[in-house]
C-alpha positions as CSV (number, residue, x, y, z in Angstrom):
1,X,-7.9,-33.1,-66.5
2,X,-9.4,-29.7,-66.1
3,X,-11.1,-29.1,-63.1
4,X,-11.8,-25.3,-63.4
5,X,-15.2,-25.2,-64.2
6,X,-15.9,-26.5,-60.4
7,X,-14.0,-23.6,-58.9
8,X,-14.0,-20.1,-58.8
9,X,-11.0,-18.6,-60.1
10,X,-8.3,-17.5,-57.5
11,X,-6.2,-14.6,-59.6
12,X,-2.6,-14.0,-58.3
13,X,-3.3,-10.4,-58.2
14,X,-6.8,-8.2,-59.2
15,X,-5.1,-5.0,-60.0
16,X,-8.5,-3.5,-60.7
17,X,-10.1,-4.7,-57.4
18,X,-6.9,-3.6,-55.5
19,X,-8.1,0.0,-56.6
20,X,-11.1,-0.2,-56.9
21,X,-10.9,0.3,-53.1
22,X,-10.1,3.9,-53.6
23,X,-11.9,4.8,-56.9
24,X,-13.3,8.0,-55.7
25,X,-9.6,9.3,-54.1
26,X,-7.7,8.2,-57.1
27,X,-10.5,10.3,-59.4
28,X,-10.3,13.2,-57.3
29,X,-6.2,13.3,-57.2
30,X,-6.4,12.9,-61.2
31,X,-8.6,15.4,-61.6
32,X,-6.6,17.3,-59.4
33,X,-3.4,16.9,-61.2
34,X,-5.5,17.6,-65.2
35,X,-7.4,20.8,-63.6
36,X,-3.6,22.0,-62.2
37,X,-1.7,22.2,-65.6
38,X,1.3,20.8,-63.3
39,X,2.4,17.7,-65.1
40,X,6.1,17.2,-64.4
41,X,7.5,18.1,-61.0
42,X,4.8,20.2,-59.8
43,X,3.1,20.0,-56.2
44,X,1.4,16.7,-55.9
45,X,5.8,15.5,-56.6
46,X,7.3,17.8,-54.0
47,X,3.9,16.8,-51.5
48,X,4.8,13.0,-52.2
49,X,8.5,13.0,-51.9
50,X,8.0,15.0,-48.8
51,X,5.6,12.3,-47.6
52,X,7.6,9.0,-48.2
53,X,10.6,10.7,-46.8
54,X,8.4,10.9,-43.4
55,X,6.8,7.7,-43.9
56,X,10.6,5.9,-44.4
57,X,12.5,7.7,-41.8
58,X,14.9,9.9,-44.6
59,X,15.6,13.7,-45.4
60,X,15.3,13.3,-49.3
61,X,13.3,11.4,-51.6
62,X,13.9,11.7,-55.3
63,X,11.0,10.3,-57.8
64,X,12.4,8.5,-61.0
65,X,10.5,6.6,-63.5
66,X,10.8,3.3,-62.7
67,X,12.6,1.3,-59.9
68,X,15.7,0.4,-62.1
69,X,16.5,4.1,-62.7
70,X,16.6,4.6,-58.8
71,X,19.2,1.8,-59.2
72,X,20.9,3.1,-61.9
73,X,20.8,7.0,-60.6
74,X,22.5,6.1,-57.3
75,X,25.3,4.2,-58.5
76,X,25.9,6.9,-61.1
77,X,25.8,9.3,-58.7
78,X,28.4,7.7,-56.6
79,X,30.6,7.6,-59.8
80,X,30.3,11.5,-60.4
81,X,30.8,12.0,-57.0
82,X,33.9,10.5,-57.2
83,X,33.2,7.2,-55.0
84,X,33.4,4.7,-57.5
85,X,34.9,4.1,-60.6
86,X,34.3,1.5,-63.7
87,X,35.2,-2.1,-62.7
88,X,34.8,-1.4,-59.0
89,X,33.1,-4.5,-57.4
90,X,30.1,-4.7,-56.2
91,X,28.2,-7.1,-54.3
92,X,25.4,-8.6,-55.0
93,X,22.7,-11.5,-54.4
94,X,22.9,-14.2,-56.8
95,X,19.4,-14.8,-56.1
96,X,17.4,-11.8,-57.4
97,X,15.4,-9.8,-60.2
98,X,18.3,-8.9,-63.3
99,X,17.2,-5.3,-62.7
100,X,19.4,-5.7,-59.7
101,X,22.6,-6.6,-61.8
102,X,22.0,-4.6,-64.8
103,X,22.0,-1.0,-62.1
104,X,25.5,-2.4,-62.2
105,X,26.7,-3.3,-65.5
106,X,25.0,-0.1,-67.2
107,X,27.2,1.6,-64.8
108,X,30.7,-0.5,-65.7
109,X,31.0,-2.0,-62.1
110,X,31.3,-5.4,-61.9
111,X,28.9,-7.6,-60.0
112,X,30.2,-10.1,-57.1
113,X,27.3,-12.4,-57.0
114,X,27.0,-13.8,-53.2
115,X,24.6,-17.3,-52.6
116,X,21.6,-16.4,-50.4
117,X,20.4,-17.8,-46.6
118,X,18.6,-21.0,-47.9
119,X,15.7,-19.9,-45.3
120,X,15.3,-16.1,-46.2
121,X,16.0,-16.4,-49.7
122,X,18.2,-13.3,-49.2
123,X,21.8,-12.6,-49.4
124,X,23.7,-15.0,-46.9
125,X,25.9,-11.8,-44.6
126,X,28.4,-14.3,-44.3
127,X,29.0,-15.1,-47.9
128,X,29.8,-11.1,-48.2
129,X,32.4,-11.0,-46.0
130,X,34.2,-14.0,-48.0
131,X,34.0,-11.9,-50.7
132,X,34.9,-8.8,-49.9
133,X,38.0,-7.8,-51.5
134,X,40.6,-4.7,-52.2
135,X,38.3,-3.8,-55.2
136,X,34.6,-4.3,-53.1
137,X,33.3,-0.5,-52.9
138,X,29.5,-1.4,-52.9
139,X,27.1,-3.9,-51.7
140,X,23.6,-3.8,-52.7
141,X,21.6,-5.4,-50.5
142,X,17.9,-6.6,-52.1
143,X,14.6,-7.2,-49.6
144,X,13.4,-10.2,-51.9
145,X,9.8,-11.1,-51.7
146,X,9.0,-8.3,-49.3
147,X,11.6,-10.0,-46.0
148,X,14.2,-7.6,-44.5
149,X,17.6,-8.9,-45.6
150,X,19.2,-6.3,-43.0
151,X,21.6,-7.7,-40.0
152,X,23.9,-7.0,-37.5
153,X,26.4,-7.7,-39.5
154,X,25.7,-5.4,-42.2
155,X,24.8,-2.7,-39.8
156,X,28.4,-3.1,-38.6
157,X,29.4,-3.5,-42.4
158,X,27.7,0.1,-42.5
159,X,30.2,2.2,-39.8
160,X,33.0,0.8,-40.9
161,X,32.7,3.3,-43.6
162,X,35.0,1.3,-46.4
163,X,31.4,0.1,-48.6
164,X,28.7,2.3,-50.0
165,X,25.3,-0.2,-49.1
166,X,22.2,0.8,-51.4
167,X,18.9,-1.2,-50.6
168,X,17.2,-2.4,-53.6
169,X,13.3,-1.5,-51.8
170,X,11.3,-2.4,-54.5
171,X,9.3,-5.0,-52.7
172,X,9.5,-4.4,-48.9
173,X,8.0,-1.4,-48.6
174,X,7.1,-0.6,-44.8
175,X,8.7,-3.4,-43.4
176,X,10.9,-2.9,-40.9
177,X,14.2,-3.5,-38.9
178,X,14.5,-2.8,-35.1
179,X,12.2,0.0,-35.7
180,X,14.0,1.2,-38.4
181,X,12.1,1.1,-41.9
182,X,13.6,-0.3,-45.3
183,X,14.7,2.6,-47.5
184,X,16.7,4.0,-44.5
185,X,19.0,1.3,-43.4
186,X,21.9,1.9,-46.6
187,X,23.1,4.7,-47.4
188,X,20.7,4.8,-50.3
189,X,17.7,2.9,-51.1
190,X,16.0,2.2,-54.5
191,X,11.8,2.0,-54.5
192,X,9.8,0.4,-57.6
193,X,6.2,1.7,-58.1
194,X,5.7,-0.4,-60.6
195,X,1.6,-1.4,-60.1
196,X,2.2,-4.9,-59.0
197,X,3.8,-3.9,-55.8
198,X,2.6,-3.2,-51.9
199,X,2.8,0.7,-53.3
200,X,1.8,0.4,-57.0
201,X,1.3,3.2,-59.1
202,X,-1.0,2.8,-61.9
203,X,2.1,2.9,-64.2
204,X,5.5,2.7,-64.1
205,X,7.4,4.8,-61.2
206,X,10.4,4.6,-58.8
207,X,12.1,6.6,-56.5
208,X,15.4,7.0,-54.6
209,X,16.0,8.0,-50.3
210,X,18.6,8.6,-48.7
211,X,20.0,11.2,-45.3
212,X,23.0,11.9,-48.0
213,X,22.5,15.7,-49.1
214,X,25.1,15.6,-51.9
215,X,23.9,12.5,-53.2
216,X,20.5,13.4,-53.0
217,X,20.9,16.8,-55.4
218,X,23.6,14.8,-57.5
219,X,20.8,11.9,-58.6
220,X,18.4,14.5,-58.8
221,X,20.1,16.3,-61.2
222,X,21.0,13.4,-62.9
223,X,17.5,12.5,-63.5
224,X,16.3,15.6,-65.2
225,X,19.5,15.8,-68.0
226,X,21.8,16.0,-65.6
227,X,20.9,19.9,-65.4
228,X,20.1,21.7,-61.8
229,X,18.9,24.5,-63.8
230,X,17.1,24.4,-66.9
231,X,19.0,24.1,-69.8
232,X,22.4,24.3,-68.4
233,X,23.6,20.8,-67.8
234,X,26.5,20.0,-65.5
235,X,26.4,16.4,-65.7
236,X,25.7,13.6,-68.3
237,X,22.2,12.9,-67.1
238,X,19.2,10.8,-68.4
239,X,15.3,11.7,-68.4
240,X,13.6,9.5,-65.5
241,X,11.3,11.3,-63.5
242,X,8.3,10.4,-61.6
243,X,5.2,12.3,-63.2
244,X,2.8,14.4,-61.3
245,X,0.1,11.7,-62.2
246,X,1.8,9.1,-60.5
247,X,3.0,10.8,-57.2
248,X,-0.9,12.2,-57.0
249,X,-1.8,8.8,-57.4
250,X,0.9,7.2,-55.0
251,X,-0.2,9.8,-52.3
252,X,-3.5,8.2,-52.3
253,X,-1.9,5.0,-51.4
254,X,0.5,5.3,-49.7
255,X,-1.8,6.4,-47.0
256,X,-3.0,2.8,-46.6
257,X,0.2,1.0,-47.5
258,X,0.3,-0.3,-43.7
259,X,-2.9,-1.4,-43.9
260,X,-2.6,-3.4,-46.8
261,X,0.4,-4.9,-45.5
262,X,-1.1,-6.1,-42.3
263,X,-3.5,-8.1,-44.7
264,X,-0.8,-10.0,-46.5
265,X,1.0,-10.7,-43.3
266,X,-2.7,-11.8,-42.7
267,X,-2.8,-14.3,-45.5
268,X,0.5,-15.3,-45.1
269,X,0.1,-16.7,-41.5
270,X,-3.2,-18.8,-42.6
271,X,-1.0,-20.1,-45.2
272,X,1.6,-21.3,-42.6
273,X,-0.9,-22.1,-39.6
274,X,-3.1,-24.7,-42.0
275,X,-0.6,-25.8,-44.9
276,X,-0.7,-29.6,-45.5
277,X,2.0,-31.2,-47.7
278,X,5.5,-31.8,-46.3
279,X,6.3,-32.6,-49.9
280,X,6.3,-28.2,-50.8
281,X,8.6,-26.0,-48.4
282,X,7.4,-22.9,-47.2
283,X,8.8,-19.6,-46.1
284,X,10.0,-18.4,-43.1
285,X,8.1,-16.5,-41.3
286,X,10.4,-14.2,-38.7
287,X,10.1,-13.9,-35.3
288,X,9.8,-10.3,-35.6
289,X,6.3,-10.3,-38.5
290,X,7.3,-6.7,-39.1
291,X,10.2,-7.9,-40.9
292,X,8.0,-9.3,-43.1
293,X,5.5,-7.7,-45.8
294,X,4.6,-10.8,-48.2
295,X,4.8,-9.2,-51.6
296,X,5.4,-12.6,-52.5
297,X,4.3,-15.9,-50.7
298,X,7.1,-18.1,-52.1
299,X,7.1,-21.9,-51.9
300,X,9.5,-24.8,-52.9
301,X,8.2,-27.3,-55.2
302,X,10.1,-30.2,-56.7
303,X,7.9,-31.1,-59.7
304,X,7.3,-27.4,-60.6
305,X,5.4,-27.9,-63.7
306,X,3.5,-30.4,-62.5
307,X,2.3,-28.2,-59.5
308,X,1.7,-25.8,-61.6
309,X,-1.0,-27.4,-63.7
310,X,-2.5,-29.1,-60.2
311,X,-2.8,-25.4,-59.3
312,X,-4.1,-24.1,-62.9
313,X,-7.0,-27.4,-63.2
314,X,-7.9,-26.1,-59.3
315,X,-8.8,-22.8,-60.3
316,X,-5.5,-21.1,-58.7
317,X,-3.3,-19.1,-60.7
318,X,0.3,-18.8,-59.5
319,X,3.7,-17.6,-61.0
320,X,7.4,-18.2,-61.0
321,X,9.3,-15.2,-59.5
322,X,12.2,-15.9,-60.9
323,X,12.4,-19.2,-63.7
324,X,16.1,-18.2,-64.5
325,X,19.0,-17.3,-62.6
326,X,20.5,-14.0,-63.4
327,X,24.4,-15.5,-64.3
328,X,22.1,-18.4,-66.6
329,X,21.1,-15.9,-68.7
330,X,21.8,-15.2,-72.1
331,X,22.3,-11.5,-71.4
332,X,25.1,-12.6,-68.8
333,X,27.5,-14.9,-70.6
334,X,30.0,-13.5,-69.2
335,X,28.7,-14.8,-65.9
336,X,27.6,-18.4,-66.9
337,X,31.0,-19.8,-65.6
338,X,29.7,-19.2,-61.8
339,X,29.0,-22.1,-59.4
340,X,26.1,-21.4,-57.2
341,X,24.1,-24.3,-56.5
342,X,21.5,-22.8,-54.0
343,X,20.7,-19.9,-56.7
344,X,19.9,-22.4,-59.6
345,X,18.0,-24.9,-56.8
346,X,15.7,-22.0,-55.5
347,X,15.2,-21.1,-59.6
348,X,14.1,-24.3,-60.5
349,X,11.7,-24.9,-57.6
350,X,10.2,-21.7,-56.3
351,X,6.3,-20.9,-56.9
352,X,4.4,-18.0,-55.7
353,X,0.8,-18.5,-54.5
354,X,-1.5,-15.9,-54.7
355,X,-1.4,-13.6,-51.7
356,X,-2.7,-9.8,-51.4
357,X,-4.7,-7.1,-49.3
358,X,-8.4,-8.2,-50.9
359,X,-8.1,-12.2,-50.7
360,X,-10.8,-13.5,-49.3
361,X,-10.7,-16.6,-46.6
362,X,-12.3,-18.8,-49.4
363,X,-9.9,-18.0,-51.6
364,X,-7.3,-18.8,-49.0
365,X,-8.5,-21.9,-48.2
366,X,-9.1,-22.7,-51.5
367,X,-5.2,-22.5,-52.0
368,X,-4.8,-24.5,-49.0
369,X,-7.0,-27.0,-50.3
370,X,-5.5,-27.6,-54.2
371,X,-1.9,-27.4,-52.3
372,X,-2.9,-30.6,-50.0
373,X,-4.0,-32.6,-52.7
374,X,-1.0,-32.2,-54.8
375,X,0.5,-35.5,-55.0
376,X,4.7,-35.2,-55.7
């Protein structure tokens, strides 16, 4: 039965009330960028890549248009550069967004999926080491859900100096690692701007970091036509850059991207602190909260569906980040073959619950609430 006429509606994310917040900054910067005549890598660009380097700890930041050309650009990059070549491996988790895999087919590498830690969700540092082989020349490491998937032993992974590491950013931006921020842990990293996220633009929008110099000026080339100066093009390049709307934009918010952060890692602990149902399994928090910035709150459900439409007749909207394994999809036949047990478990059983900068307490508790009285 419907129950949503006796609730207010709980949304999984209010885009519009998110920035609303800044209304009057975003106008300004817009009107800004229209009154300039600056449209494509003009100031507000170069004043936002100059930013977000600061703000992540890098020399270089590159804008692209979205956060699967970052992908794409770096691994390219690598391969003009001469440090990879088509069919080098490349490990990956099994448990992610495709974008994360297609990066490395559109490049002609071959993915290594590796199961994930069953309590971060993330890629399990063991499991890379058991599959590490002659042919292993990357490892992409992903920050699912907003959680640091850094460690010791991919820090050591790192000086070795035999694997190339890029960091798949797009949802942890501003969390953190012994003081050191995702985006400057590999020796790349990847960013999504895509609205949705802790830094949304209000459009599409990526962007790549990284303390390599060469690599820096190689994907930036790559990203305008592959041409450092206009109209005479060195490379094979593509057309993804970030436009001088969007960086104006981001510059408003990134300025408060900390702030919002502390609110989800807000929500997120009322979620844990008051949560009643051992039948649904929560996240982890870490020890260390700045490892942490919740752009997902991520349960385990067994009767998914069924949740779901407790949830939906409670007035609380949630969604299913990811319903389909990356090797079970159609797009990846080639990959249907592979056993991994945990991936396809956490597929069929995780739920996110709303969480963001501008819930409310009722709207928390309101969760809390239609979560207890789920019955498995």
């Amino acid at each position: 039965m419907n129950l949503n006429f006796l609730y207010n509606k709980v949304p999984f994310l209010d885009l519009g009330k998110i920035n609303k917040q800044y209304r009057s900054e975003l106008v300004d910067a817009a009107t800004r960028v229209i009154d300039s005549g600056y449209y494509i890598h003009g100031p507000e660009y170069d004043a936002f890549c100059k930013e977000l380097s600061e703000y992540v700890g890098v020399q270089h930041t590159i804008g692209t248009g979205n956060g699967l050309d970052a992908l794409r650009l770096v691994l390219k990059a690598w391969m003009d550069m001469g440090k990879l070549q088509e069919g080098d491996e490349v490990i990956v988790p099994a448990n992610t967004f495709i974008a994360t895999i297609l990066a490395i087919t559109d490049n002609r590498l071959k993915p290594v999926l590796v199961e994930p830690n069953e309590k971060t969700f993330n890629i399990d540092a063991e499991g890379i080491r058991q599959h590490l082989t002659e042919k292993t020349k990357a490892i992409v490491v992903v920050h699912l859900y907003g959680r640091v998937a850094w460690s010791d032993e991919l820090d050591a992974l790192k000086k070795e100096g035999k694997y190339l590491i890029l960091e798949d950013n797009a949802q942890a931006i501003g969390a953190t690692w012994k003081g050191r921020k995702t985006g400057s842990l590999g020796h790349a990293a990847a960013f999504s701007f895509y609205p949705g996220k802790n830094l949304g633009a209000l459009g599409d929008g990526g962007a790549v970091t990284t303390n390599d110099t060469e690599l820096a000026d190689m994907v930036n080339a790559l990203s305008s036509y592959g041409s450092r100066v206009k109209y005479v093009h060195e490379l094979k390049g593509v057309n993804s850059r970030l436009d001088e709307m969007q960086a104006a934009l981001l510059r408003v918010k990134l300025r408060y991207v900390d702030w919002e952060n502390q609110k989800r890692k807000d929500v997120a602990r009322m979620y844990v602190k008051h949560f009643k149902n051992d039948n649904i399994i929560l996240p982890e928090i870490p020890a260390d909260e700045d490892e942490h910035v919740w752009h997902l709150f991520v349960i385990r459900v067994k009767n998914r569906e069924a949740f779901r439409e407790h949830m939906e007749d409670h007035g609380v909207v949630t969604l299913i980040h990811y319903p389909i394994a990356p090797h079970k999809q159609a797009a990846y036949k080639e990959l249907a073959h592979l056993h991994l047990p945990l991936s396809e478990q956490l597929h069929e059983e995780v739920v996110s619950l709303p969480i963001s900068q501008i819930m409310s307490i009722d709207q928390v508790y309101q969760v809390l609430k239609a979560c207890e009285q789920f019955e498995k």
